[in-house]
C-alpha positions in Angstrom: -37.9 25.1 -96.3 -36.3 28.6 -97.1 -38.3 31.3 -95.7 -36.0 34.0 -96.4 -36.6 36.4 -99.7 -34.5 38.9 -101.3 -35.6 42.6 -100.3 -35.9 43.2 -104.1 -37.7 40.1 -105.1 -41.3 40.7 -106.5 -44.1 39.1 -104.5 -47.2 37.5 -105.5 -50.6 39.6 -105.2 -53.4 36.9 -104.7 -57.0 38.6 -105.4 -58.8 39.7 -102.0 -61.7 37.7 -100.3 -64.1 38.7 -97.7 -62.9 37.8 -94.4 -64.5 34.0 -93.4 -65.0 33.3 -97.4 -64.0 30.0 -98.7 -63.4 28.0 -95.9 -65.3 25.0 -97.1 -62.9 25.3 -100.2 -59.7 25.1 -97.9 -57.5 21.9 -96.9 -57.8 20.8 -93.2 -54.9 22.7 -91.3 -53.2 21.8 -87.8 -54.7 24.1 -85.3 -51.7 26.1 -83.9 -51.4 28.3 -80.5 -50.6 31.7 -81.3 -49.5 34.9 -79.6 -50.2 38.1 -80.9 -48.3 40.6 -79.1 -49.3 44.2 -79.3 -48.0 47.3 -77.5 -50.4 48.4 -74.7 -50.1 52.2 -76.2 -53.8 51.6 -77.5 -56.6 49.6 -76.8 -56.7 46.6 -79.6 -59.0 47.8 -81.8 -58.1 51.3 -81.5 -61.3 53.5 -80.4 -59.3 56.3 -82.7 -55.7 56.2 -84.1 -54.0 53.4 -84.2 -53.4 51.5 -87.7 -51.2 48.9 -85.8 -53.4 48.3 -83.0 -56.6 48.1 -85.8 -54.5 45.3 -88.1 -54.0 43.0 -85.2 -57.1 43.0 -84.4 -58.3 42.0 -87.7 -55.3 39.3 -87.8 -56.2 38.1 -84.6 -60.4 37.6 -85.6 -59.0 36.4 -89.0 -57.0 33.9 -87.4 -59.5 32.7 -84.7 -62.1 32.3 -87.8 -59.6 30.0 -89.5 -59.9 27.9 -86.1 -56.2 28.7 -85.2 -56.2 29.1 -80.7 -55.2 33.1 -80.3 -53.6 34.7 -77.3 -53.4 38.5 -77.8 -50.8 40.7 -75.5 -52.6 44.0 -75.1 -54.2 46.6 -73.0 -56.9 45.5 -70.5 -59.3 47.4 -72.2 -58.8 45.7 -75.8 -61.9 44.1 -77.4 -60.4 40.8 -79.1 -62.2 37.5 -79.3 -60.0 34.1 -77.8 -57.6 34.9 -75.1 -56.3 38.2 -73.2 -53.5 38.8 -71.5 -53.8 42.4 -69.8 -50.2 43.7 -70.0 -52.1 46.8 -68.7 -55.0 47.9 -66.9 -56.3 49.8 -69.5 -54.3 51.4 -72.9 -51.6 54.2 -71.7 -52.4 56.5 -74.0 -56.7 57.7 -73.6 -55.9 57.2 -70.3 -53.4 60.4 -70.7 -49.8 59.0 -69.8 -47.1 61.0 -71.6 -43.8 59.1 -71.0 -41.4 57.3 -72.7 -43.6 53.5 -72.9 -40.0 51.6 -73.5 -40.4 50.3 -70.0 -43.9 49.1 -70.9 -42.7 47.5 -74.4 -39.5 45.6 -72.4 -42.0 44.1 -69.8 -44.5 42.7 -72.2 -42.0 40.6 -74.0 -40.5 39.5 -70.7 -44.5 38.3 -69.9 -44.6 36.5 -73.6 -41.0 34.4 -72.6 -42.5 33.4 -69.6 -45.3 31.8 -71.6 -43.3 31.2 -74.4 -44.1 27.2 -74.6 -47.6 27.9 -74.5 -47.3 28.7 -77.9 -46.5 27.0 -81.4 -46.0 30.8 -82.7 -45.3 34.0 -81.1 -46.2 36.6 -83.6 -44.7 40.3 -82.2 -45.8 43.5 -83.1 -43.5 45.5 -80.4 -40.6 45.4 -82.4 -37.4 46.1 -81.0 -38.3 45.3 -77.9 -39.1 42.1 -78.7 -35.9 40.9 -80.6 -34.3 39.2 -77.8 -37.1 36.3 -78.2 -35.7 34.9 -81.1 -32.8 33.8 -79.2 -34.4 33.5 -75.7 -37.4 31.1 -76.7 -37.4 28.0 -79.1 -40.9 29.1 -80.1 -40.8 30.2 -83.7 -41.1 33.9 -83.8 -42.0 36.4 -86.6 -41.4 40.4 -85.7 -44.0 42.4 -87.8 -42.7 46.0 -88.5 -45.2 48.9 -88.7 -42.4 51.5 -87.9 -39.4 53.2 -89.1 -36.4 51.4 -89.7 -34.1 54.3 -90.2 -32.2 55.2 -87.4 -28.7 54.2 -86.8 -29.0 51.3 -84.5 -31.8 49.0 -86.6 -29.0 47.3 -88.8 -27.3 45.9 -86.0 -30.3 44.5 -84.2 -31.7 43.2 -87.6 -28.6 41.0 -88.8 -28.6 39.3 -85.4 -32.3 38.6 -84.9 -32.9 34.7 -85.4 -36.8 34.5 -86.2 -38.4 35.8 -89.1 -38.5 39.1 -90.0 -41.6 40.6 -91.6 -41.7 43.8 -92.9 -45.3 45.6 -94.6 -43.9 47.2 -97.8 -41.2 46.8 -100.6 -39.8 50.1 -100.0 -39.7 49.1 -96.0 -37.7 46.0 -96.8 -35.4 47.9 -99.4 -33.9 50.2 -96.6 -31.8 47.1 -95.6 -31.5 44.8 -98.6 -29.1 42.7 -96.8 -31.6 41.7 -94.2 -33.0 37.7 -94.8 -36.9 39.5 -94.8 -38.8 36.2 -94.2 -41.4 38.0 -95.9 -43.5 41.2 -97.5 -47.0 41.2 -95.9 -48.7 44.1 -96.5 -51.5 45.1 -94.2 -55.1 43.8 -95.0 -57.7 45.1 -93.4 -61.9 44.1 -93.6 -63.6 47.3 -95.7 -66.7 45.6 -95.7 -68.3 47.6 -92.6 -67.2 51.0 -94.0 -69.9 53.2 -95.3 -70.0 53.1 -99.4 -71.2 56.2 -101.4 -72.0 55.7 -105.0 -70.8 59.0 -106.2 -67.1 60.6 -104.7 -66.8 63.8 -103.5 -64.4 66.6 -104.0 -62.3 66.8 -101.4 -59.2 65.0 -100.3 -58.4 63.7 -97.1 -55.0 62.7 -94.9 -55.8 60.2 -92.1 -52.8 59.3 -89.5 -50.4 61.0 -87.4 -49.0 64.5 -87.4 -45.4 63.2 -87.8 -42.6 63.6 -90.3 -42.8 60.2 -91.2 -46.5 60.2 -91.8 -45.9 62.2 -94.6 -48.8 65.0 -93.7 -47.1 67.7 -94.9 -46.5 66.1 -98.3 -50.3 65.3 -98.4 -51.1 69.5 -98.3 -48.6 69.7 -101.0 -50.6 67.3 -103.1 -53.4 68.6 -102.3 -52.2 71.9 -103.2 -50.8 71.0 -106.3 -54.5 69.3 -107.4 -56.2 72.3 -106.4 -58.3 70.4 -103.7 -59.5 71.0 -100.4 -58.0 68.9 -97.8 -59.2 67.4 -94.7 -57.0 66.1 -92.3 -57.9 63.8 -89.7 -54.9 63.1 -87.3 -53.6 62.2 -83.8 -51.3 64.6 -82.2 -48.8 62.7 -80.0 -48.3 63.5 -76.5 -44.5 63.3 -75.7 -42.7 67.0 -76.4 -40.4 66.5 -79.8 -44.8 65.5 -81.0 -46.0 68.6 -79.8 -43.0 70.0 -81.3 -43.8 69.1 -84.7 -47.1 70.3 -84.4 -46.6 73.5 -82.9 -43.3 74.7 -84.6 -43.8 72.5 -88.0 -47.6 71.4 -88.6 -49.4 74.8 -87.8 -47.4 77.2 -90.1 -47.8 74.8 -92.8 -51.5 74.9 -92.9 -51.6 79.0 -92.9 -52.2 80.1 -96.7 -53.6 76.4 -98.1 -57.2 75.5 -98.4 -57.0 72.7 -95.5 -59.1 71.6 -92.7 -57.5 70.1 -89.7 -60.4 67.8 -87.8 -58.2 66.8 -85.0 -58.5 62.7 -84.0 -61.7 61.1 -85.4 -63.4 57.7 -84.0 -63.6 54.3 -86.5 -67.3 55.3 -87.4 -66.2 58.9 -88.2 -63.1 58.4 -89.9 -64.9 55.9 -92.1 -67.7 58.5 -93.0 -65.1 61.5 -94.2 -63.0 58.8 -96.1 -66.3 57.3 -98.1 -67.3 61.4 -98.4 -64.0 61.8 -100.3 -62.3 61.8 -103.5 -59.3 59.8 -102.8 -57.4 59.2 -99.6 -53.8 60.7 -99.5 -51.4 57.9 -98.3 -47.9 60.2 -98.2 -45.7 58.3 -95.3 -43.2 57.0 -96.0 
């Protein structure tokens, strides 16, 4: 069967069910070992930021529901159900380390290959530094990309990757049409335990990173532009060229605009300001 797809090819967008819903419904499947392979920056579930480390941990419940054996790759202080493999004590970043986690992402592939026949699927979410399993490991492999894929080295490493690549948008896909993408999966997440308000309010809000890529600066432009106050909600990262863009880029920007910058905000408190708001400004790119 042909897995790959054409960057430009439009997918099919299936209606949304609770998580859990409709199993009774469903045809019996083979129960398959899986690894899902996370980088041990943050604890999976994230405490705060962390829209990677949060999707995993909804794919790896999701999956464990659907009766499927999980073995998740994470920081020793992660909350997942099914199996843990501590890669680390406890996540590097709350716990204040500031260097370059390369190292860290390098070793915890090595640790999957070792176990690599455990498995019937190693699922990655640490990217490059991952790749080498597709040719190290008979194991099918997909690499899920929450990340850039603009800098000069990703074509490269992308044509000579054997498993399946997975990328979370169209427009990701598109910035290397000549890629076989096994596949468009855009993140899903369970909303069902966020707090609902019947009436909106007035205010916008940005929730995410203070990074170029993140798009924050676009969001005050919008929210300029629509004459709204803006609440930002965001993680400052720790390594210098991060507090570079915050000091040097983020800062000045907010001078003159009607914006209010809350700093990083817990999963119960980022859930309250986005229900308390108009519309959530989703500017990365």
């Amino acid at each position: 069967m042909d897995l790959t797809r054409s960057a430009t090819e439009p997918i099919s967008i299936q209606p949304a069910r609770p998580p859990g819903a409709g199993r009774e419904d469903e045809p019996a499947r083979r129960r398959l070992r899986i690894a899902q392979v996370a980088a041990p920056f943050e604890p999976v579930p994230p405490r705060g930021y962390g829209g990677t480390e949060r999707v995993i941990g909804a794919l790896v419940r999701e999956l464990i529901d659907r009766g499927h054996e999980v073995t998740t790759y994470a920081a020793g202080d992660s909350e997942v159900p099914g199996r843990l493999v501590a890669t680390v004590p406890e996540a590097l970043r709350p716990a204040g380390s500031d260097e370059d986690g390369s190292g860290y992402l390098l070793e915890t592939a090595m640790r999957v290959l070792d176990d690599a026949d455990q498995f019937d699927l190693i699922h990655s979410h640490v990217e490059w530094s991952s790749l080498f399993l597709s040719r190290a490991t008979a194991t099918p492999t997909a690499f899920t990309f929450h990340g850039r894929l603009d800098r000069p080295w990703t074509t490269g490493l992308l044509q000579r990757t054997r498993g399946s690549l997975v990328a979370i948008s169209e427009h990701q896909a598109s910035t290397h049409p000549d890629v076989s993408w096994a596949a468009v999966v855009h993140n899903g997440l369970d909303l069902g335990s966020l707090p609902w308000r019947r009436e909106a309010g007035n205010d916008l809000c940005f929730v995410g990173r203070v990074a170029p890529e993140k798009g924050v600066l676009d969001a005050i432009d919008v929210a300029a532009r629509a004459g709204r106050h803006l609440r930002i909600a965001a993680k400052v990262g720790p390594l210098p060229d991060e507090q570079d863009y915050y000091e040097n880029v983020f800062k000045p920007a907010l001078k003159g605009h009607d914006v209010e910058f809350l700093g990083e905000l817990g999963s119960e408190e980022r859930g309250q300001l986005v229900s308390e708001c108009l519309a959530s400004l989703v500017t990365g790119v």
